[in-house]
N, C-alpha and C positions, 0 to 999 in steps of 0.2 A: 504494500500500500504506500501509495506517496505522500511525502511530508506535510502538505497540501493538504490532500483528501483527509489523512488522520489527524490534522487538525481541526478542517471542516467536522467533521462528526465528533469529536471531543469536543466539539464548542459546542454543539448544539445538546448532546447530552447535559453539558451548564447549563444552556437553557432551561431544558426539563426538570433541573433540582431546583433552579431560580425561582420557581413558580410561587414555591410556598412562603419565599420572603415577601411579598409582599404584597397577598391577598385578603391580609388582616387589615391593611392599613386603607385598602380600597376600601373597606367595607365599615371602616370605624364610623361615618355618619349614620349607616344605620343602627348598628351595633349598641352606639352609646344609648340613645334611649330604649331599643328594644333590652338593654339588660342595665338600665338606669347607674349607668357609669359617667362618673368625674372625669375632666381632662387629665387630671394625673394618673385615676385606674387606668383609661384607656392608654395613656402612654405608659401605664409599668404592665402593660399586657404584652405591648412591642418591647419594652427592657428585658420581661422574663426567655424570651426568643432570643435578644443578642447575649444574656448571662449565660444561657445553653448552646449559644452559639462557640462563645469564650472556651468552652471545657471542650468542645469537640472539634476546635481548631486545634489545640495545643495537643489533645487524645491524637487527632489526627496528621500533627507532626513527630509525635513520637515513633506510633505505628509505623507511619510510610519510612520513617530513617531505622527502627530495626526491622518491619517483616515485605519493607518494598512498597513502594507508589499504585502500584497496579492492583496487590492485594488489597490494599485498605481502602481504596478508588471502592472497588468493588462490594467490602466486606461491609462497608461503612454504608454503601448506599444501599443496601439490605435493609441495616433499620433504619435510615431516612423515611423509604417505602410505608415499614410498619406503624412508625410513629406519627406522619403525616396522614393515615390514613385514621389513626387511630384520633386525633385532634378533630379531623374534618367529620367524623362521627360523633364525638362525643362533647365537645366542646359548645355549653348552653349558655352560660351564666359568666361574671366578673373570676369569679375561683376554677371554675374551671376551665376557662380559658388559658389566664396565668400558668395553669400546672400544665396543660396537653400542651398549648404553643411554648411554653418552654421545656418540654419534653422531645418535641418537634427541633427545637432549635438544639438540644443536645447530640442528635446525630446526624444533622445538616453539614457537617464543615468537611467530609469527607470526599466531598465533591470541591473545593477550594484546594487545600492547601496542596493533598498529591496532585490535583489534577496540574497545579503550579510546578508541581518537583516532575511531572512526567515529562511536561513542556519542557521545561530545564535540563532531564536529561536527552532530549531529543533534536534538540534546538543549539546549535553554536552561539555564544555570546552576543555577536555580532546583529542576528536574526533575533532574537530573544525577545526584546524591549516590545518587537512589535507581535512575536507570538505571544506573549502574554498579553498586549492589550486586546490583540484578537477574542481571548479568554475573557477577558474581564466584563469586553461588548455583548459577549456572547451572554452573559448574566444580566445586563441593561435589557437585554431581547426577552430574556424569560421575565424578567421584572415588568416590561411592560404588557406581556402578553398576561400574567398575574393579574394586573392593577385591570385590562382592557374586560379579562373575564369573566374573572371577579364582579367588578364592579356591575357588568351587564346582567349575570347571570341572578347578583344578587339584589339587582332591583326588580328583576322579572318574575324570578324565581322564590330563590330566600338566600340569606348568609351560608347557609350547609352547602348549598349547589358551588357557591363560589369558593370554596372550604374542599371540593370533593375534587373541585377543579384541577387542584397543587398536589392532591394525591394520583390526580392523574399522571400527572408532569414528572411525578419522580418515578413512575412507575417506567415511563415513556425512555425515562434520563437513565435509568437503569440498563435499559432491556439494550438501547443504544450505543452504550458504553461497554458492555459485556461482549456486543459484536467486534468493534470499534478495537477493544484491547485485547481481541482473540491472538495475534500473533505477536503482540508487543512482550517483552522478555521483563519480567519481575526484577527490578533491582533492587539487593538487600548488600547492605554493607556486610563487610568482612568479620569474623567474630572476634576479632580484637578490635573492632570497632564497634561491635553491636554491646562489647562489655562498655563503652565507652559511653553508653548511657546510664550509669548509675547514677544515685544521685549523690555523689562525691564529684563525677564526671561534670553535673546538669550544674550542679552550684558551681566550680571552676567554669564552667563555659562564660555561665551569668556574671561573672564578676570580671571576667575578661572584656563581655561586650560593656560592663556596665564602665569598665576604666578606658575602654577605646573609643574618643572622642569620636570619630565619623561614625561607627555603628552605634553609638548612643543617639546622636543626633537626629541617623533616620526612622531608630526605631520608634523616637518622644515625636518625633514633625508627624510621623503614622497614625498615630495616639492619636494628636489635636484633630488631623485630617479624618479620621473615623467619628470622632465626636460630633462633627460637622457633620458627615455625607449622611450616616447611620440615621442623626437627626431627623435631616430633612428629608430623606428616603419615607420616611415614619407620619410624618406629619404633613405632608404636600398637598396628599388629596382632600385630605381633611380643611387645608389652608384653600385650594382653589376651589373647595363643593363653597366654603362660608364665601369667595365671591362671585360664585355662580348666583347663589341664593341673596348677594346687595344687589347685583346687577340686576338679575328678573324679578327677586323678590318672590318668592316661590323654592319649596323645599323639594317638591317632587320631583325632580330630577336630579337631584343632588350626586348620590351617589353615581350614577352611569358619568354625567359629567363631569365631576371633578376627576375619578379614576381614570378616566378617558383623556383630559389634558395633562393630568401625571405621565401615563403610558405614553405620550407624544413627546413628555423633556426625559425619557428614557429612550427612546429610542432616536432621538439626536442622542443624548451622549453613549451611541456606542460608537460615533464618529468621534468624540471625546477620546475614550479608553483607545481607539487606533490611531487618533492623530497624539497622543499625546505617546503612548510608546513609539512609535515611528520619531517623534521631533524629538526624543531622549534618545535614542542610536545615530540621530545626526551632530545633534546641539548640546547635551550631554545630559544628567539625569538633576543633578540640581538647578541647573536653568532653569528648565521646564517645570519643575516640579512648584519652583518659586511663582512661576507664571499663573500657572494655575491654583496654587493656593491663594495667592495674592485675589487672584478673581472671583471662586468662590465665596472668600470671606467679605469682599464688597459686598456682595451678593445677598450674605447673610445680614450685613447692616441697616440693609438700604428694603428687602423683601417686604417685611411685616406690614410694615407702613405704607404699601402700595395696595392692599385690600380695596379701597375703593377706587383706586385709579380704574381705566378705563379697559379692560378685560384682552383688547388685542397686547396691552404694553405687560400685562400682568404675565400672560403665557410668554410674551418674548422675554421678560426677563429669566424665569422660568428656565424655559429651554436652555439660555445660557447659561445659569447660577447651576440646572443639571450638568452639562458639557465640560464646565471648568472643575466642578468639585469631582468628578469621577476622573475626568484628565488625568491624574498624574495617580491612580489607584495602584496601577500595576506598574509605576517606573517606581514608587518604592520597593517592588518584590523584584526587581530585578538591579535598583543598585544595591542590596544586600546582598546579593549573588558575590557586588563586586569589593565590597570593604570590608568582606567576613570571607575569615577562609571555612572550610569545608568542613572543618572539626568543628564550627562552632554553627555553623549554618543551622542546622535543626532546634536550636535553644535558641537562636535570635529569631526563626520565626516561629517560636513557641512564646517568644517575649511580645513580642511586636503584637501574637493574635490576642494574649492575654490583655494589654494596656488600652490596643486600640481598637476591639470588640469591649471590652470591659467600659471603656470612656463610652463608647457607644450605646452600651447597656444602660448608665445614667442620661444620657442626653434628654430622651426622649420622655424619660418620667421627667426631668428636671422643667424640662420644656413647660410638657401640662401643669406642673405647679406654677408657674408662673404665669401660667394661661388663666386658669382657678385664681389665681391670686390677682389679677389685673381686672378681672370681673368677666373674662369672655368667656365662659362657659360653654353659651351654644352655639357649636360650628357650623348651625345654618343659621347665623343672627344675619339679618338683613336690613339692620338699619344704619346708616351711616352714622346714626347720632348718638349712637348707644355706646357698651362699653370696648364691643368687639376688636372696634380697629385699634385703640386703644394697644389693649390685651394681644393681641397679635403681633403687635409692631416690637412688645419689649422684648417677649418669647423669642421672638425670630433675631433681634438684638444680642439680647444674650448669648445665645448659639454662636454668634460672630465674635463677638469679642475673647470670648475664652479659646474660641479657633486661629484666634491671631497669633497664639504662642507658635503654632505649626511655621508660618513661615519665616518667623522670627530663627527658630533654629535652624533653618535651612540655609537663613541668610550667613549665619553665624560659621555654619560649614564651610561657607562657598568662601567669606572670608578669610578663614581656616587656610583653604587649598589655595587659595592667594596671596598667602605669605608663605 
């Protein structure tokens, strides 16, 4: 199979595990009142997803570095299938959402991180930057086909249909990946290096990356960068259903609408995630990276407060604050390829998924408390004179400015390697 082709269907396989990120978040307008949830329940419903997301990246950098990429590709997306389906069944109320979608996000991350280390082994350095952002867009495709299906299915239908949707998608991510990896060769480190994971091994690694200023720097710039994207991945549709509902004034559309302009600034930014590893193999990986955090975070300052602006400028900014914050996803996972040597590689991205899924984990509770706290409560308010836009404008603020640490380190690097 060519290099080409087997990446073509490893990406779409991402597709199909992409699904279940973000079908919860399309469906939060209806959700909250059908199970009489606060903006902070519903944003620690999406936390409880990236806290299990957190355990089953790191599970899943472990695994692929002693029993191989391919194996745990596979092994991992076994209970992705069971746990996703088990969510989209069972999942009625505030509690047990919490517990299934963060059950659900427990063994999601095995479709990320090998699927990263297979690219990695298959891929010369040179090509790299942009096979992984290929990977990355390929997750923006599933996330918007999530948000598009979701949201349709569960205003026509109910929440379950668009819940059963993502159990489809991993079944699909499965069955594809299993073809896709039928002749690709299992790599497993050598067993003087698979001892090399104890945890005498995992704390020397940790403390190595933690004293080496460049891998410190990209894996805290990741962190901030996660806190961001995770965010507003989370909270978008929820943000463009409450200005669908000023603009017409009208709740019943809500849902299809708002998931429906989400899925549209995900699927510009998978020209993001490929133009920004392609201009990291030309331009180099902290340029770009600056570039795009730098945009993002405007992005994040300036969002909130555009609630009642005028609905074409709302989605253009939109589309771009998606493009720029995903932009530079994947030139992190591949300049740590290039400032960590390969003994420590498995612990710096078992570091990186812990700080910046974990930062990720809080954003979006933090978010709705401040939603709650500013008085916006309901994300179909449709008055301009109320407290929503308000409430919106801090929320989306705040996200940005704690995000501005990311490019502040990056800058700090880049002046690093210029002296």
């Amino acid at each position: 199979m060519s290099d080409v082709r087997w990446l073509l269907l490893l990406c779409l396989s991402r597709a199909g595990f992409a699904l279940i990120n973000t079908v919860y978040a399309a469906l939060i307008p209806l959700l909250r009142p059908a199970w009489s949830m606060s903006a902070s329940q519903a944003g620690a419903v999406q936390s409880a997803w990236h806290a299990g997301y957190v355990v089953s990246l790191v599970a899943a950098s472990v695994l692929a570095g002693r029993w191989g990429a391919k194996r745990t590709f596979l092994g991992m997306g076994w209970a992705a299938c069971a746990t996703t389906l088990l969510f989209a069944l069972g999942a009625h109320d505030y509690a047990s959402a919490f517990l299934l979608y963060g059950l659900a996000g427990l063994c999601a991350g095995g479709s990320y991180v090998p699927g990263l280390t297979l690219i990695a082994e298959r891929f010369p350095p040179a090509a790299r930057g942009r096979a992984m952002g290929a990977f990355i867009a390929a997750a923006s495709l599933g996330y918007a086909l999530g948000l598009l299906g979701a949201g349709a299915l569960g205003g026509w239908l109910s929440p379950r249909a668009g819940f059963l949707l993502a159990a489809a998608g991993t079944l699909f991510g499965l069955a594809l990946a299993g073809w896709t990896l039928r002749a690709t060769p299992n790599v497993t480190a050598p067993a003087d290096a698979r001892r090399g994971f104890s945890p005498r091994a995992t704390l020397a690694s940790l403390c190595w990356l933690w004293q080496h200023k460049p891998a410190r720097c990209v894996i805290l710039a990741y962190a901030f960068h996660a806190w961001e994207l995770l965010c507003m991945w989370a909270w978008l549709p929820a943000f463009l259903s409450a200005a669908v509902a000023l603009q017409q004034g009208t709740a019943g559309v809500l849902p299809v609408a708002g998931a429906a302009l989400a899925a549209l600034t995900h699927l510009v930014s998978m020209a993001g995630s490929l133009a920004g590893g392609s201009w990291s193999d030309r331009w180099g990986r902290s340029r770009v990276i600056l570039l795009m955090a730098l945009s993002s975070v405007a992005c994040s300052l300036v969002f909130g407060w555009l609630l009642a602006a005028p609905l074409w400028l709302l989605v253009l900014v939109a589309v771009f604050y998606n493009f720029a914050a995903v932009g530079d996803s994947a030139i992190y996972s591949a300049a740590l390829t290039e400032v960590v040597p390969g003994q420590h590689l498995a612990a710096a991205y078992s570091l990186r998924s812990v700080l910046g899924f974990g930062m990720g984990a809080l954003s979006p509770w933090l978010f709705g408390i401040v939603l709650d706290a500013a008085g916006g409560t309901a994300v179909d308010a449709a008055q301009v004179s109320g407290p929503a836009p308000l409430a919106w404008g801090l929320a989306w603020s705040a996200l940005g400015a704690v995000a501005l640490v990311g490019p502040w380190l990056t800058w700090s690097l880049m002046r690093r390697r210029a002296h």
